[in-house]
C-alpha positions as CSV (number, residue, x, y, z in Angstrom):
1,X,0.0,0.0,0.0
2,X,1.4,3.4,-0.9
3,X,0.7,6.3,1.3
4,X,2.3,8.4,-0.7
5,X,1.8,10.1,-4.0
6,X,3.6,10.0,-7.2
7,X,6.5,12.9,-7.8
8,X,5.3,15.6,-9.7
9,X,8.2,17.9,-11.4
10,X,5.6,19.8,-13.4
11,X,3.0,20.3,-10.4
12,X,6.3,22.1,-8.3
13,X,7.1,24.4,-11.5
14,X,4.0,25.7,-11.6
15,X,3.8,26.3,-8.0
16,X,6.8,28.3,-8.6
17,X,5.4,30.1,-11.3
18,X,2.4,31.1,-9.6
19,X,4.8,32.2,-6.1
20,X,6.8,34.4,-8.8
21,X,4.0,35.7,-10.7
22,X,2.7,36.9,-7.4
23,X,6.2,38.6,-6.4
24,X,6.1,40.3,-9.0
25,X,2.7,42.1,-8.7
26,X,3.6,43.3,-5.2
27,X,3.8,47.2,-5.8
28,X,7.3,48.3,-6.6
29,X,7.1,51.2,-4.4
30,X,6.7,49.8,-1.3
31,X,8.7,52.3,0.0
32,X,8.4,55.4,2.8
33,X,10.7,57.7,4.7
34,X,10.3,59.7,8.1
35,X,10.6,63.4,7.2
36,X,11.1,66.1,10.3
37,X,9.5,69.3,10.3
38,X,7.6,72.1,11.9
39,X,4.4,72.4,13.6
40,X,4.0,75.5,12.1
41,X,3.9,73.8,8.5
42,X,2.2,70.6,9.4
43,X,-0.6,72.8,11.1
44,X,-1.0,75.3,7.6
45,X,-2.1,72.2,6.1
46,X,0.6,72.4,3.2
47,X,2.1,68.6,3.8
48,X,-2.0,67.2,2.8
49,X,-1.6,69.0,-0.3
50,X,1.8,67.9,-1.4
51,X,2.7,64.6,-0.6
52,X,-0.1,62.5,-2.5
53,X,1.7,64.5,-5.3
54,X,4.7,63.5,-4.7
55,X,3.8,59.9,-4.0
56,X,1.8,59.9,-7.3
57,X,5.2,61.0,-8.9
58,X,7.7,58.4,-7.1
59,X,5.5,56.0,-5.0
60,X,7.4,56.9,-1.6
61,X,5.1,57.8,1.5
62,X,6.2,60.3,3.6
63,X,5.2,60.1,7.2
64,X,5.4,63.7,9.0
65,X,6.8,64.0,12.5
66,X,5.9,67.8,13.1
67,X,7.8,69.0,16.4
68,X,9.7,72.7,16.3
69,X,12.5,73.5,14.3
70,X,15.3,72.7,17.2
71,X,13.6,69.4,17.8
72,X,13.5,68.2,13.6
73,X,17.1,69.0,13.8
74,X,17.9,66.7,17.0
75,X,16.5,63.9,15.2
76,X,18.5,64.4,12.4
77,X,21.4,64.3,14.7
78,X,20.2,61.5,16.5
79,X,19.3,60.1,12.9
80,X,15.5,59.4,13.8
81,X,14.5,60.9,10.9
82,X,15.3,60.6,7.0
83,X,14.6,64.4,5.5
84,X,14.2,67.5,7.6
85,X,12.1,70.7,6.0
86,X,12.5,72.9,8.3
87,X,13.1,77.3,9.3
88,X,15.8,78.1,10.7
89,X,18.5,78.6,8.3
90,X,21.9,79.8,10.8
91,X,21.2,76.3,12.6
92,X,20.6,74.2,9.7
93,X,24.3,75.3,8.5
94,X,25.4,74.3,11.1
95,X,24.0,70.8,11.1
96,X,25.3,70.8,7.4
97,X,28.8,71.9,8.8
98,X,28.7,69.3,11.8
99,X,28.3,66.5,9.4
100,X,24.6,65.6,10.5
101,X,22.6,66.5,7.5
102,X,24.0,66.9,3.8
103,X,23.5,70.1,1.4
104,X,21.0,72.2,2.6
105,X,18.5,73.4,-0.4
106,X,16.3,76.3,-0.1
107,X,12.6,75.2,-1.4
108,X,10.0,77.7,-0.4
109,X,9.3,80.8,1.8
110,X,6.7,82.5,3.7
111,X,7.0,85.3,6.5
112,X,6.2,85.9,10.1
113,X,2.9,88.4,11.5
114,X,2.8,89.8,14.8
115,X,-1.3,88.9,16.0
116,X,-2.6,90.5,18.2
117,X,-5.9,92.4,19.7
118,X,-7.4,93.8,17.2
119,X,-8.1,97.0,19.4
120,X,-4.3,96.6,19.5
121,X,-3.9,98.4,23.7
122,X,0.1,98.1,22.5
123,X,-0.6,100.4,19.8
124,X,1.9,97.9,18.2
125,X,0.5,98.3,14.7
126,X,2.6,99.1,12.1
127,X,5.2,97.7,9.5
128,X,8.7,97.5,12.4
129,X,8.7,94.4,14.0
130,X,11.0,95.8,16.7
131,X,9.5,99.2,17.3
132,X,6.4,97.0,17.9
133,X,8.0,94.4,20.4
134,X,9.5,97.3,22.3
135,X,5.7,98.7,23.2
136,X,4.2,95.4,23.8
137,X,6.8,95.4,26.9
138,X,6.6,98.9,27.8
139,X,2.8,98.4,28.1
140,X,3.0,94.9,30.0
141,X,0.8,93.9,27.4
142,X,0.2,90.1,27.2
143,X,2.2,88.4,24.9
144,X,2.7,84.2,24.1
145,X,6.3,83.3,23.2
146,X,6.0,79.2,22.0
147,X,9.6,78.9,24.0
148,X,10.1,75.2,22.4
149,X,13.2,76.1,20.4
150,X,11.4,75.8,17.6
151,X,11.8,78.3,14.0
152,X,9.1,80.7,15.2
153,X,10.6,81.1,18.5
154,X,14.1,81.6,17.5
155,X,12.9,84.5,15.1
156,X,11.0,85.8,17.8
157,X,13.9,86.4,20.0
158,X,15.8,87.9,17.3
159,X,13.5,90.1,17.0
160,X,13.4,91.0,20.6
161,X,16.9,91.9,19.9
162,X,16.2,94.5,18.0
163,X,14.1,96.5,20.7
164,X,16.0,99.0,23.2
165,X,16.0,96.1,26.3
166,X,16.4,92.6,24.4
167,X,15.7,91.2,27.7
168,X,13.0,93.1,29.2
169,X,9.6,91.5,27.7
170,X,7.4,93.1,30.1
171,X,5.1,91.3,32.4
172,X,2.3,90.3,30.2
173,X,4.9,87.7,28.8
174,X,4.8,84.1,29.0
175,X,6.2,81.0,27.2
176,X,3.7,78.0,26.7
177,X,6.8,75.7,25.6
178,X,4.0,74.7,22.3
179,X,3.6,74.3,18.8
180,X,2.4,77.5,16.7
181,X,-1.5,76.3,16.8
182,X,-1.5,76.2,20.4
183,X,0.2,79.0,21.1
184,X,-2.2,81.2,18.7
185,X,-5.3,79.5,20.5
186,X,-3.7,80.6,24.1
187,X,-3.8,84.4,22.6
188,X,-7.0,84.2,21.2
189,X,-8.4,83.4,24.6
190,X,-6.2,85.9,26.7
191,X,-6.4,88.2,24.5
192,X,-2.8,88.5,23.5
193,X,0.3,89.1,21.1
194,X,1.9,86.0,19.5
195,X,4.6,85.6,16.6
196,X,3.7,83.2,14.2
197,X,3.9,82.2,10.5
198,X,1.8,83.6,8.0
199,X,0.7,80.3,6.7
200,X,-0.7,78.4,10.0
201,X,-2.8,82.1,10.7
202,X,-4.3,81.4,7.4
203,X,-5.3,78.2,7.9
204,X,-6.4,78.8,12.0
205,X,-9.9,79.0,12.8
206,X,-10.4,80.2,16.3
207,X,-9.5,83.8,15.7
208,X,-11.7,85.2,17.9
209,X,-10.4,89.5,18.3
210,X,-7.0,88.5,17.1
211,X,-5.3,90.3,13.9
212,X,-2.4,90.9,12.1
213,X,-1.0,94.2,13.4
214,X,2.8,94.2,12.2
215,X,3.8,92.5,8.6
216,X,5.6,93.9,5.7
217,X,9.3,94.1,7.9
218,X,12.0,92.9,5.2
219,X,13.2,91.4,8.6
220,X,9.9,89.1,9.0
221,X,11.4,87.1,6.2
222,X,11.2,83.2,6.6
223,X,12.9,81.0,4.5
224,X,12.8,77.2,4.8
225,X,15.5,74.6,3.9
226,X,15.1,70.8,2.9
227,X,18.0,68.6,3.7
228,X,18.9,64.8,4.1
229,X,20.2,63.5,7.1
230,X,24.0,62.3,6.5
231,X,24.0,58.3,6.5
232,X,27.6,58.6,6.9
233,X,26.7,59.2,10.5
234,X,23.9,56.7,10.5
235,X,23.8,54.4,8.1
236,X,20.0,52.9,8.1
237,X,19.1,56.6,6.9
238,X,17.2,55.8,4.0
239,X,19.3,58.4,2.0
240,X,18.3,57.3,-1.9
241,X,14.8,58.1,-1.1
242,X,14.9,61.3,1.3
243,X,16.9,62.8,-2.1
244,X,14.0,62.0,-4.6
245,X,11.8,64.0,-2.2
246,X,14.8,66.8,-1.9
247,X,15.1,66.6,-5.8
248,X,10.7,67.0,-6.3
249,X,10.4,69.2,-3.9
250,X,12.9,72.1,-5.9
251,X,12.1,70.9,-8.9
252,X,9.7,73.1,-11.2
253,X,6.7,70.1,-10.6
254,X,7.4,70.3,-7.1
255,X,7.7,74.2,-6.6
256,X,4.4,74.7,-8.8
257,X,2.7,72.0,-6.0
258,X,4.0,74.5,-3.5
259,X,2.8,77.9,-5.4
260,X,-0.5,75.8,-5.9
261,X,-1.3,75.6,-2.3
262,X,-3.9,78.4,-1.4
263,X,-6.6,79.1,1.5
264,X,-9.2,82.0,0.3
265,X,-7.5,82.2,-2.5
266,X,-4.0,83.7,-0.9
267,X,-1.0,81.5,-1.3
268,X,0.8,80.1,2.0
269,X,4.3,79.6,0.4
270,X,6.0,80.7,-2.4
271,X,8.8,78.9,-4.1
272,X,12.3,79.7,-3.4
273,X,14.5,76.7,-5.0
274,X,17.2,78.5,-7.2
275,X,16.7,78.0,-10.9
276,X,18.1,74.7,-12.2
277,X,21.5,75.0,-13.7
């Protein structure tokens, strides 16, 4: 009596066939990367409108990790992250020059607003971001600082640097140590000033009396910067892919993706990759 059944070569090649037929209709692309960046960007909205693009172009996902500025960049240090698009362009050199992140390409800008009351008690309105600072302080007027290292915040104390006591903020100020969205909802219930990015006030809801009161200052100026994290320094940095996002995001498809990006009809960002060579 035989238990067993007669060897089949052909039956096994087929079974092969069939295993590599369906290896070969698994999607190529099954691919993503971990891109730092700010809350300030991630809370405008912009990243919803881009990446599908950019995965419809290349197939790679892109999951955000939106912290502040100073934060993105200790991940690319730490290498916990594969891209970083952040604002903060004196500290980004400097990860370029300590050998954490590679060339640092400029891709878009927008600027900084100071919010604020729109019955303005400062009388802070106006078109100098310092001259304005300086009479939120001499009027004790409240005033949120996000104080989490982030883009926003490091502007903001440059630009108390430009009033007559840097360090004297008054006694209406107070750091919430939280992202840009946050911070503007803690001013629209107190009542008070906050820095922020142009883009994430376009895109915030809870207004309440808040306005923009100082814009226009060359200095209010606020460029972002893409770069891949060095995999010299850590080599599971999926580097191949975090460039095909660097290369699409300056590229004209990817720039006119970012110029296409519009709440009420009033761009957020506007390119700012240098022409292709």
């Amino acid at each position: 009596m035989h238990f067993l059944k007669p060897f089949r070569p052909l039956a096994l090649i087929k079974c092969a066939q069939a295993a590599m037929f369906f290896i070969a209709m698994v999607p190529v692309y099954a691919q993503s990367i971990v891109m730092a960046s700010t809350t300030s960007t991630e809370q405008s909205g912009l990243f919803g409108h881009i990446l599908p693009a950019f995965k419809k172009a290349t197939g790679i996902d892109v999951k955000v990790v939106a912290v502040g500025t100073g934060q993105a960049l200790d991940m690319g240090r730490r290498g916990d992250a594969d891209v970083l698009l952040v604002h903060d362009t004196a500290a980004e050199e400097k990860l370029v020059a300590e050998g954490f992140a590679l060339k640092r390409y400029p891709v878009m800008v927008n600027d900084f607003v100071l919010i604020g009351p729109a019955a303005d008690p400062a009388h802070a309105k106006g078109h100098d971001i310092g001259q304005a600072l300086a009479r939120v302080a001499a009027t004790q007027a409240a005033f949120i600082s996000r104080g989490d290292k982030s883009g926003t915040h490091a502007a903001e104390l440059r630009y108390w640097k430009l009033t007559p006591a840097p360090d004297a903020h008054g006694m209406g100020y107070r750091a919430c140590g939280c992202g840009m969205g946050p911070a503007l909802n803690i001013a629209s219930s107190t009542g008070a000033y906050v820095l922020a990015d142009r883009g994430t006030w376009l895109s915030f809801k809870n207004r309440g009396g808040l306005a923009v009161l100082v814009e226009g200052d060359k200095r209010l100026f606020n460029p972002y910067g893409v770069m891949v994290v060095n995999p010299a320094k850590h080599p599971h940095v999926q580097a191949a892919q975090a460039q095909k996002l660097v290369d699409w995001l300056v590229s004209p498809s990817g720039q006119a993706v970012i110029a296409s990006y519009k709440i009420g009809g009033e761009p957020l960002f506007f390119p700012h990759a240098p022409p292709a060579r």
